[in-house]
LUMRO-89059 format. One record per atom (N, C-alpha, C, O, CB): x, y, z. Coordinates in steps of 0.2 Angstrom, whole numbers, plus 2048, in hexadecimal, padded with zeros to 3 digits. Glycine has a CB too. Example, Ala and Ser with C-alpha at 12.3 -4.5 7.8 and 13.67 -1.06 7.14 Angstrom:
BEGIN
8427E4827 83E7EA827 8427F0827 8477EF82A 8397EA82D 8407F5823 8447FB824 840800827 843806828 8467FD81D 
//
This chain:
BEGIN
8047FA800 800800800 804806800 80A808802 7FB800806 8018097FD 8088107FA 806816804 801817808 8038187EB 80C818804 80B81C80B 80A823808 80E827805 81381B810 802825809 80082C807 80083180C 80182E811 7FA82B804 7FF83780E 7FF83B812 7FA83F814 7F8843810 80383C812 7F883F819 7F184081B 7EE847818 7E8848817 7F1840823 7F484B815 7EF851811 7ED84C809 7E984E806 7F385B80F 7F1846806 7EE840800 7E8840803 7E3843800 7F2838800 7E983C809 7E183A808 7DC83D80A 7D683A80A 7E183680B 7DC84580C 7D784980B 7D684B805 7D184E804 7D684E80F 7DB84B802 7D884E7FC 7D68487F7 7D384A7F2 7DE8547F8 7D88427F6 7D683E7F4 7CE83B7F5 7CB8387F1 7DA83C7F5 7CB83C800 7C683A800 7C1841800 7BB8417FF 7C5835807 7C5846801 7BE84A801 7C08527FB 7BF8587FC 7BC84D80C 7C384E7F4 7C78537F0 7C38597EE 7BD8597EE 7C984F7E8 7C885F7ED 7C48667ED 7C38697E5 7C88677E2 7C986D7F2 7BE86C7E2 7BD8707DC 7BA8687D6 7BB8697D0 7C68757DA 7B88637D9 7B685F7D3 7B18607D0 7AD8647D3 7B68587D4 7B085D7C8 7AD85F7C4 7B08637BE 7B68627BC 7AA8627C8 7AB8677B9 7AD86B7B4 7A98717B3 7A38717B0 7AE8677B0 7AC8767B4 7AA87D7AF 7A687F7AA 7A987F7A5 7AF87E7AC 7A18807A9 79B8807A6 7A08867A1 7A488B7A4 7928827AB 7A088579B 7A488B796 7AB88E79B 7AB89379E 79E892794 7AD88979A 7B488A79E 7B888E799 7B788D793 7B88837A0 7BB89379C 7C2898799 7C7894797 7C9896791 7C589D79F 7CA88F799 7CF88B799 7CF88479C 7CE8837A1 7D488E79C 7CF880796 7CF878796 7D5873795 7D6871790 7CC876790 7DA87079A 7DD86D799 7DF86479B 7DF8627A1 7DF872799 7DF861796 7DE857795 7E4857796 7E885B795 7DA85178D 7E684F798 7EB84D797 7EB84679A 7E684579E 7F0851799 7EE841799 7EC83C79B 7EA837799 7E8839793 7E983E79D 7E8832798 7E582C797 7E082879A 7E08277A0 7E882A796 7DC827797 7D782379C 7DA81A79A 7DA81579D 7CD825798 7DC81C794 7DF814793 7E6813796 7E980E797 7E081178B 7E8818798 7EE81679B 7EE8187A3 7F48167A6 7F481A797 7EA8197A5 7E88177AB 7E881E7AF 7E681E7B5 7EC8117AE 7E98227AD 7E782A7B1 7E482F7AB 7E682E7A5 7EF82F7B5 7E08347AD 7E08397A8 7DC83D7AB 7D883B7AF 7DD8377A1 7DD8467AC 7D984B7AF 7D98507AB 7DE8527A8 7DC84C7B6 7D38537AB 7D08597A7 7CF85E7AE 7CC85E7B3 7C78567A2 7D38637AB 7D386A7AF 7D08707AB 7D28727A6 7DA86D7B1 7C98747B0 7C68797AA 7C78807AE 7C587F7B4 7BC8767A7 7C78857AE 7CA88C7B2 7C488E7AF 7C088C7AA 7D28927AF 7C48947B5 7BF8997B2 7C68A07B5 7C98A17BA 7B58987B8 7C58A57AF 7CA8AA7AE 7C88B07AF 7C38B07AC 7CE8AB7A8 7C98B37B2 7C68BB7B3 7CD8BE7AC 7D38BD7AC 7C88BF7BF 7CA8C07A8 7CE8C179F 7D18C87A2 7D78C87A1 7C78C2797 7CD8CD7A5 7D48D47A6 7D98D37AC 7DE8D77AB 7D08DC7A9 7DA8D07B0 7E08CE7B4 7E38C77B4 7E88C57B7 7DE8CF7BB 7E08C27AF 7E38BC7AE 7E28B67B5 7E48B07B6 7EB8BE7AD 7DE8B97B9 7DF8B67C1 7D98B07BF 7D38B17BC 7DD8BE7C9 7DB8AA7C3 7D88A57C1 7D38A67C8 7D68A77CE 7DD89F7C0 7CC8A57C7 7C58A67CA 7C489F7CE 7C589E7D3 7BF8A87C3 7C289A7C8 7C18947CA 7C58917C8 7CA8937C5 7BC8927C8 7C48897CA 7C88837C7 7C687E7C9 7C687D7CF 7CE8827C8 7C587A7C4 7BE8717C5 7C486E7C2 7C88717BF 7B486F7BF 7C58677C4 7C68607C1 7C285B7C0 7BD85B7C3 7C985E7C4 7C38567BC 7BF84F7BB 7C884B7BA 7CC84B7B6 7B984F7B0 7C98467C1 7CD8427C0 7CC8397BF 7C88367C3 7D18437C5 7CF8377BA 7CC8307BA 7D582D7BD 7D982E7B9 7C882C7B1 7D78297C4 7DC8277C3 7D98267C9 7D38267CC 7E182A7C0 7E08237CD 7E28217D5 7E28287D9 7E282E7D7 7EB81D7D5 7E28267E2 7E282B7E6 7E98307E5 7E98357E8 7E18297ED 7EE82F7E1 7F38367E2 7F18387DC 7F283E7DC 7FC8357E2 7EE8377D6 7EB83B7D2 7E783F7D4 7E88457D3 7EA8397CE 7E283C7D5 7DD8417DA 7DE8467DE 7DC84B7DC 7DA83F7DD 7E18457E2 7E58487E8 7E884D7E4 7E58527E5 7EA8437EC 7ED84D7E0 7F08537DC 7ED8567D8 7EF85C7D7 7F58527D7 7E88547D4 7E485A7D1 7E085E7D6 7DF8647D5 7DE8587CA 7DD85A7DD 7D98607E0 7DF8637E1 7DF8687DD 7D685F7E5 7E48627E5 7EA8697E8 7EA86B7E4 7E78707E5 7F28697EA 7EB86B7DB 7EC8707D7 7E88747D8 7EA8797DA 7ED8707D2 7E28747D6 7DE8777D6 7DC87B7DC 7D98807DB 7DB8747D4 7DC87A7E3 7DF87E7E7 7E48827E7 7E28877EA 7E087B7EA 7EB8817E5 7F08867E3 7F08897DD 7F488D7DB 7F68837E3 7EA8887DA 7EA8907D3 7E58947D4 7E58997D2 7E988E7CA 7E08917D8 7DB8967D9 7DD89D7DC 7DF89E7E2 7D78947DC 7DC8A47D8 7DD8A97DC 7E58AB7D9 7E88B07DB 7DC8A77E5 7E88A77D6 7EF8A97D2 7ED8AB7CC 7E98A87CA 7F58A37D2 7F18AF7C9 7F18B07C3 7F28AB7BF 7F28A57C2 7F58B47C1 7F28AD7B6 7F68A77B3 7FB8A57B3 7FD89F7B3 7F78A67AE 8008AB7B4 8088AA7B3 8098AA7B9 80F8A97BB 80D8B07AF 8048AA7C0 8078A87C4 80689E7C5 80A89B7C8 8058AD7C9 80389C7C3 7FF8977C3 8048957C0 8078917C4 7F98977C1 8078957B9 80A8927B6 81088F7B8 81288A7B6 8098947B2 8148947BF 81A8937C1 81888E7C5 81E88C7C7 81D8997C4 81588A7C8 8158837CB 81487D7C9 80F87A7C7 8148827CF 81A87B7CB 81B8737C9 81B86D7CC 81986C7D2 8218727C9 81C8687C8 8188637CB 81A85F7D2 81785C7D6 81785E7C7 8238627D2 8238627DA 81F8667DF 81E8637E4 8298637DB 81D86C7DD 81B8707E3 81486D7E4 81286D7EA 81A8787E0 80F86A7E0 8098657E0 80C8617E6 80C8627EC 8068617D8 80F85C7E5 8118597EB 81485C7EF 81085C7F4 8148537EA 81785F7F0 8198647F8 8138627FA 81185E7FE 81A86F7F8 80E8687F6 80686B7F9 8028667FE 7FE867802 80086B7F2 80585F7FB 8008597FE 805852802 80584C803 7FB8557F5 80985A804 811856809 81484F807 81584A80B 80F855811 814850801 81884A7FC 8148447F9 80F8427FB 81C847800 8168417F4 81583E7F0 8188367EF 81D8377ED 8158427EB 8168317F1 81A82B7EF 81E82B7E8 81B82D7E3 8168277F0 8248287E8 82882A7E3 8238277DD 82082B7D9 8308267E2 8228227DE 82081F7D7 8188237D6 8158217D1 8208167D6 8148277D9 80F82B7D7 8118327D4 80C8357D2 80C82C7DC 8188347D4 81983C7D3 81783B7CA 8168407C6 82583E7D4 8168387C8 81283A7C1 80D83E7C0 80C8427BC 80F8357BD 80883D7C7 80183F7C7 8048467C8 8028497C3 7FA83B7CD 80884A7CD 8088517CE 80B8537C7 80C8597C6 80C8527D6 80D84F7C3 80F8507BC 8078547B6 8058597B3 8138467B9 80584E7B7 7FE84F7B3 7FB8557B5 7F88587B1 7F884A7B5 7FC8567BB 7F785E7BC 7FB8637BC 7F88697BC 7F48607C1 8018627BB 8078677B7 80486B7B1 8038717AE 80D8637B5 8048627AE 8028637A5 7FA8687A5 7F986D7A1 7FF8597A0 7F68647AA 7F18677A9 7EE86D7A7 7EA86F7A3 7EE8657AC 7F286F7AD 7F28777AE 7F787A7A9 7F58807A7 7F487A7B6 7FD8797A5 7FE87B79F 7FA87B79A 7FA881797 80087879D 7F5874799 7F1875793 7EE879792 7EE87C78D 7ED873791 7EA87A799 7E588079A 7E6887799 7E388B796 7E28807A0 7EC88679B 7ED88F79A 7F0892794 7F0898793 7F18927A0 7F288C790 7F488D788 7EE88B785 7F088B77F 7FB88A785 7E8889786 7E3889783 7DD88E784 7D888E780 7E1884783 7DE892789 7DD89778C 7DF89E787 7DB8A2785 7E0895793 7E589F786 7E98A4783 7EB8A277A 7EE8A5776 7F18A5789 7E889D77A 7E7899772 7E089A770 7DF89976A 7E8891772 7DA89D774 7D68A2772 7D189C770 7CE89B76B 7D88A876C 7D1894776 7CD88F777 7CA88B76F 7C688776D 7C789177B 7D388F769 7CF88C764 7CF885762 7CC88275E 7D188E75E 7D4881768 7D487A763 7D687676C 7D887B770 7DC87875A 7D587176E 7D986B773 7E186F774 7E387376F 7DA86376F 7E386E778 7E986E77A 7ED86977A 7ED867780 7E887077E 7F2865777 7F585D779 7FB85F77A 7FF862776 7F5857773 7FC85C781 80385E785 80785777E 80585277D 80285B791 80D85A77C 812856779 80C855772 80D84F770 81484E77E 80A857770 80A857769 80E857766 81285A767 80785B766 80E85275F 81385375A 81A85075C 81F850758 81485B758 81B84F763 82184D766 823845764 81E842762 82084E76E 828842765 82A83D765 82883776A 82D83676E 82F83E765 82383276B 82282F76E 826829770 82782576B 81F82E76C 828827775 82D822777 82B81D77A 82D817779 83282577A 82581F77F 824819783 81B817781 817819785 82681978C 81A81377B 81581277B 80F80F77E 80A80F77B 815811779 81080C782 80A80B788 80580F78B 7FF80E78C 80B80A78D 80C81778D 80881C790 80982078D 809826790 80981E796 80A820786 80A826782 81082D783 80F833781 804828781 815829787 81882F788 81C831786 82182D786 81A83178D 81F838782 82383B77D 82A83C780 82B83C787 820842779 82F83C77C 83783F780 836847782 83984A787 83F83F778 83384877E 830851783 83085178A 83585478E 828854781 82A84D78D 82A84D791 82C84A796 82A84B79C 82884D791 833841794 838840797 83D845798 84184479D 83983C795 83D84B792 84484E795 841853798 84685579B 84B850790 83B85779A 83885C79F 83985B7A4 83A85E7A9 83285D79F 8388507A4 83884F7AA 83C84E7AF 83B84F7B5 83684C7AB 84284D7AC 84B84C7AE 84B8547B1 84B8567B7 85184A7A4 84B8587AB 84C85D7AC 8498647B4 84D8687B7 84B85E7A7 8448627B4 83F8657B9 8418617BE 8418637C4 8378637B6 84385C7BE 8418567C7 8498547C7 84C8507CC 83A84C7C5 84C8567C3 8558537C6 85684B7C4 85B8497C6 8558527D0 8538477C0 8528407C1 85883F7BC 85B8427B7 84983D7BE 8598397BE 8608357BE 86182F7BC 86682B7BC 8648367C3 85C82E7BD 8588257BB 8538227B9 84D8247BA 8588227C0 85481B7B4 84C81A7B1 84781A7B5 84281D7B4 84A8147AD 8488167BC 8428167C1 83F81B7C3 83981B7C5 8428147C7 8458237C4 8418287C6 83D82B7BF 83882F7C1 84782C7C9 83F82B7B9 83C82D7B1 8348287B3 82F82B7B2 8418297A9 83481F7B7 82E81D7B4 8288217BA 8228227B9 82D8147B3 82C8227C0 8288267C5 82582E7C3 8218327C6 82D8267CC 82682F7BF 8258397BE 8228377B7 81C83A7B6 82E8417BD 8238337B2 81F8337AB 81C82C7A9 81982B7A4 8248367A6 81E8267AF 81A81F7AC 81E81C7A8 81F8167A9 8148207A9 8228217A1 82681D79E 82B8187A0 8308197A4 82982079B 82981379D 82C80D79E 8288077A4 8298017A5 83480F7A0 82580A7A5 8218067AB 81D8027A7 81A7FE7AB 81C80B7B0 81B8017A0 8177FB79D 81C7F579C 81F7F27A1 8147FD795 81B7F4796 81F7EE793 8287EF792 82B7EC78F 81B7ED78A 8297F4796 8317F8796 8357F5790 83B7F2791 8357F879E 8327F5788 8377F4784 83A7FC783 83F7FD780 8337F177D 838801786 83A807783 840809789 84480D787 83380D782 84180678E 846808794 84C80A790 84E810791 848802799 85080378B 855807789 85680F784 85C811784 858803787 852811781 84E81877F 85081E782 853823781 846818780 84D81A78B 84C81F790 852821793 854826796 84881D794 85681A792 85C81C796 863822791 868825793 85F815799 85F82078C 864824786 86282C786 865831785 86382177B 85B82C788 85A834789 85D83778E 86183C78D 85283778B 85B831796 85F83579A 86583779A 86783C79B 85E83379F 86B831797 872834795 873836790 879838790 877830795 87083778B 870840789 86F84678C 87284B78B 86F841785 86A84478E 86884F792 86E84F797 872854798 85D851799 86E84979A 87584B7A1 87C84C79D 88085079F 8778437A9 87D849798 88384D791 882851792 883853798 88484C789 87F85478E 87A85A78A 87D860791 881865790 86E858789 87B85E797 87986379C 8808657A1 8808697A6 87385F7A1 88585F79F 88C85E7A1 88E86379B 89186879D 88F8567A2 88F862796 891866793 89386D792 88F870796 88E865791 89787278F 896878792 88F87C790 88B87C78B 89B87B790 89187F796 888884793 88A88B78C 88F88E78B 88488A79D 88288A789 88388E784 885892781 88689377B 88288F781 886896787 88A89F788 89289E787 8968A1784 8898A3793 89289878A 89B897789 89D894784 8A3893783 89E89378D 89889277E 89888F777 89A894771 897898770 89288D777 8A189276D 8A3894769 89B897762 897894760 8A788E769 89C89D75F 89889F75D 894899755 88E899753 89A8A775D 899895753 89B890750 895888752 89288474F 8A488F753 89688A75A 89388475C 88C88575F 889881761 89788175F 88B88D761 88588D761 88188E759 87B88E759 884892766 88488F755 87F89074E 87E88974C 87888874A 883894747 88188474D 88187D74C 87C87B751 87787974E 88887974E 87B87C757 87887975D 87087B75C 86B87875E 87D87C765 87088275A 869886758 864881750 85F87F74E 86E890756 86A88374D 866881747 865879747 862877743 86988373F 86887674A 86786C74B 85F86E74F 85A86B74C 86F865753 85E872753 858872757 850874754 84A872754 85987775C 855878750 84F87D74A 84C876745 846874745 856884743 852874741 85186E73E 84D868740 84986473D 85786C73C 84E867743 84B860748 84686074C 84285B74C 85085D74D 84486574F 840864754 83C86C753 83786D757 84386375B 83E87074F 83787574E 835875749 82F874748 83787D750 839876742 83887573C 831871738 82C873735 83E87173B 83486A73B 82F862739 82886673E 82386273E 83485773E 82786B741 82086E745 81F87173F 81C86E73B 82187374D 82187873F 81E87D739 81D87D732 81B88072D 822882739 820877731 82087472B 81787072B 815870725 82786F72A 81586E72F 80F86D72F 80A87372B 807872726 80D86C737 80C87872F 80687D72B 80B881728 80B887728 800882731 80F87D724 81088371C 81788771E 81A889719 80988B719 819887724 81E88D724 82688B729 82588572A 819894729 82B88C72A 83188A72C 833890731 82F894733 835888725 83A88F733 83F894738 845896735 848891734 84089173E 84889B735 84F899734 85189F73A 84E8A473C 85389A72B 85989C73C 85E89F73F 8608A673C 8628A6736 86489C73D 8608AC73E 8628B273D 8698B5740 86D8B773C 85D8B473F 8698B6747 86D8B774B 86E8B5750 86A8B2753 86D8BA74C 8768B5754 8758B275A 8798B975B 87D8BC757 8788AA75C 8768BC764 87B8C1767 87B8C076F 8788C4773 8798C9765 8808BA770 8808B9777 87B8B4777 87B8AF773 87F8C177C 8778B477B 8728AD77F 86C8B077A 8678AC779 86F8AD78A 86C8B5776 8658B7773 8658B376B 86A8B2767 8668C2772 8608B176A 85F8AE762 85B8B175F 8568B3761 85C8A5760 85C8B375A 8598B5755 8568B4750 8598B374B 85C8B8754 84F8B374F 84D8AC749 8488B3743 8478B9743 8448A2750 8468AE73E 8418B0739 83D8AB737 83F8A6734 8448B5733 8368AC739 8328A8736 8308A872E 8308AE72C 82D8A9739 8308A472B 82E8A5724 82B89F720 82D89A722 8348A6720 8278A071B 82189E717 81B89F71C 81A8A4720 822897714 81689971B 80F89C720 81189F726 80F8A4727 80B896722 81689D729 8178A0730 81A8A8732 8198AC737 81D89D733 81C8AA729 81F8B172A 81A8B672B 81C8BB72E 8228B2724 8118B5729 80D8B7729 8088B772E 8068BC730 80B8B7726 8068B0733 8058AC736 8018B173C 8048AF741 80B8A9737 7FD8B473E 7FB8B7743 7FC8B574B 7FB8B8750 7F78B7742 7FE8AE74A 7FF8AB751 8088AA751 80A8A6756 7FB8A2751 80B8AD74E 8138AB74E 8168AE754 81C8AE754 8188AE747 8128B2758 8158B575E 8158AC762 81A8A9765 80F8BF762 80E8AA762 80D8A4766 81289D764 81589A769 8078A3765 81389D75D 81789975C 81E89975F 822894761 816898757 8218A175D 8268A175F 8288A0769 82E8A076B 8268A875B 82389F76C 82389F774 82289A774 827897777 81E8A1779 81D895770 81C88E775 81F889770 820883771 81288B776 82288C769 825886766 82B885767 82E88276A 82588675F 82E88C761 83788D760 839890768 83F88E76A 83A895759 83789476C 839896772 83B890776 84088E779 83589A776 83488C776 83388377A 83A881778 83E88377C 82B87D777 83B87E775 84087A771 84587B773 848878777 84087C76B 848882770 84F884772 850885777 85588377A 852889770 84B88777B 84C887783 84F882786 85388278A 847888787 84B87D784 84B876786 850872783 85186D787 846874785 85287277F 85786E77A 85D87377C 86186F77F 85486D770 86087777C 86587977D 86787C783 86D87B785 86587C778 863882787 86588778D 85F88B78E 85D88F78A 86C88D78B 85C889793 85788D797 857897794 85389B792 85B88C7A1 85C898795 85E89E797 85E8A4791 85F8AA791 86589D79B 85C89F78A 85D8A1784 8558A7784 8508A7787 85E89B77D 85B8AC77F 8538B077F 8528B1778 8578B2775 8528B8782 84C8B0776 8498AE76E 8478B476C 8438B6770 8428A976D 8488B8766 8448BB763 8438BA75C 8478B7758 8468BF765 83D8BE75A 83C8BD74F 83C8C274E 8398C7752 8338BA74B 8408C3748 8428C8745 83D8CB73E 8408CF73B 8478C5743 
//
């Protein structure tokens, strides 16, 4: 029997904000039902200060899933977006004075959740929101992408497959994909040993930029007609131009935050700052 803690099991037997949002502001899924958790998070937004009003869930899983979407929803009410959006799925378990290792996925899911929501919220509720769209899937059982094995590495410190199958499940099926998993983690910890990109030859950060551009935003904008190229580098700052459909694109402020910023942020140094030219 997994050892839960007594604010688990109040929020598990007597969980706060369930339900859903009659014309909810912001909608965000994630999850599975076949893969054995999935939780729908719907906000209600007060639109001139961004400050989150309400917050309902619908959880289908075990008590730490439950248990974590109520706390979230408890910890955003009354926060803005951007304040909302600064916590993580460690801080969900703080909330509920810890989490058994192998449940830290669930305080994962309402990480995502509240992601979705609030970028389908500021995406003007035109379409679903799918955390890891378009991403590379690795562990197919639980449908989980290298995206969000290396968020997870990244975000939580993790250093090992067991601690990857506790925060994201991968590998916890039929674990043909473990050795996959273990090639991601010894690369990001390369990658992260490596020198950082400020101290990178300008040579090797144009190399390091456009492998990112090519591979992982490119094969995106190319979906709807348009591409990226490299312009400048000055210091930690990149300098990009959108071009074909994207050059015109009314949403290329958004792409340029949640795609090409996501990416490089993530694939290369936190610390980079993106702009389009």
């Amino acid at each position: 029997m997994w050892n839960y803690t007594e604010k688990v099991y109040e929020h598990f037997k007597n969980p706060k904000n369930v339900g859903e949002i009659e014309n909810p502001d912001g909608t965000g899924e994630v999850g599975s039902i076949i893969c054995g958790d999935a939780l729908k998070l719907t906000l209600r937004i007060d639109k001139p200060t961004e400050k989150i009003l309400d917050a309902k869930f619908k959880t289908f899983g075990c008590a730490s899933a439950i248990a974590s979407s109520s706390a979230l929803t408890e910890m955003i009410k009354g926060k803005t977006l951007n304040e909302a959006a600064k916590i993580t799925n460690n801080e969900i378990a703080e909330y509920l004075g810890g989490l058994p290792s192998e449940k830290m996925h669930c305080s994962v899911m309402g990480m995502e959740a509240l992601e979705a929501a609030i970028k389908n919220y500021r995406g003007g509720k035109a379409e679903k929101v799918i955390v890891g769209a378009g991403e590379r899937i690795v562990c197919k059982c639980f449908s989980v992408t290298e995206g969000k094995i290396v968020r997870a590495i990244r975000d939580n410190n993790l250093k090992t497959v067991e601690e990857i199958t506790n925060f994201t499940k991968a590998g916890g099926g039929c674990r043909q994909c473990v050795g996959e998993i273990e090639k991601i983690l010894k690369d990001y910890w390369a990658r992260a040993e490596h020198k950082t990109f400020s101290k990178m030859t300008v040579v090797e950060k144009v190399k390091m930029v456009e492998k990112v551009l090519a591979e992982e935003v490119n094969p995106k904008l190319k979906l709807d007609g348009g591409w990226i190229e490299l312009v400048d580098l000055e210091g930690d700052k990149v300098k990009v131009r959108f071009l074909g459909m994207c050059s015109s694109c009314p949403s290329s402020a958004m792409t340029l935050k949640n795609v090409v910023e996501k990416e490089l942020k993530e694939k290369i140094d936190p610390a980079l700052v993106i702009e389009a030219q």
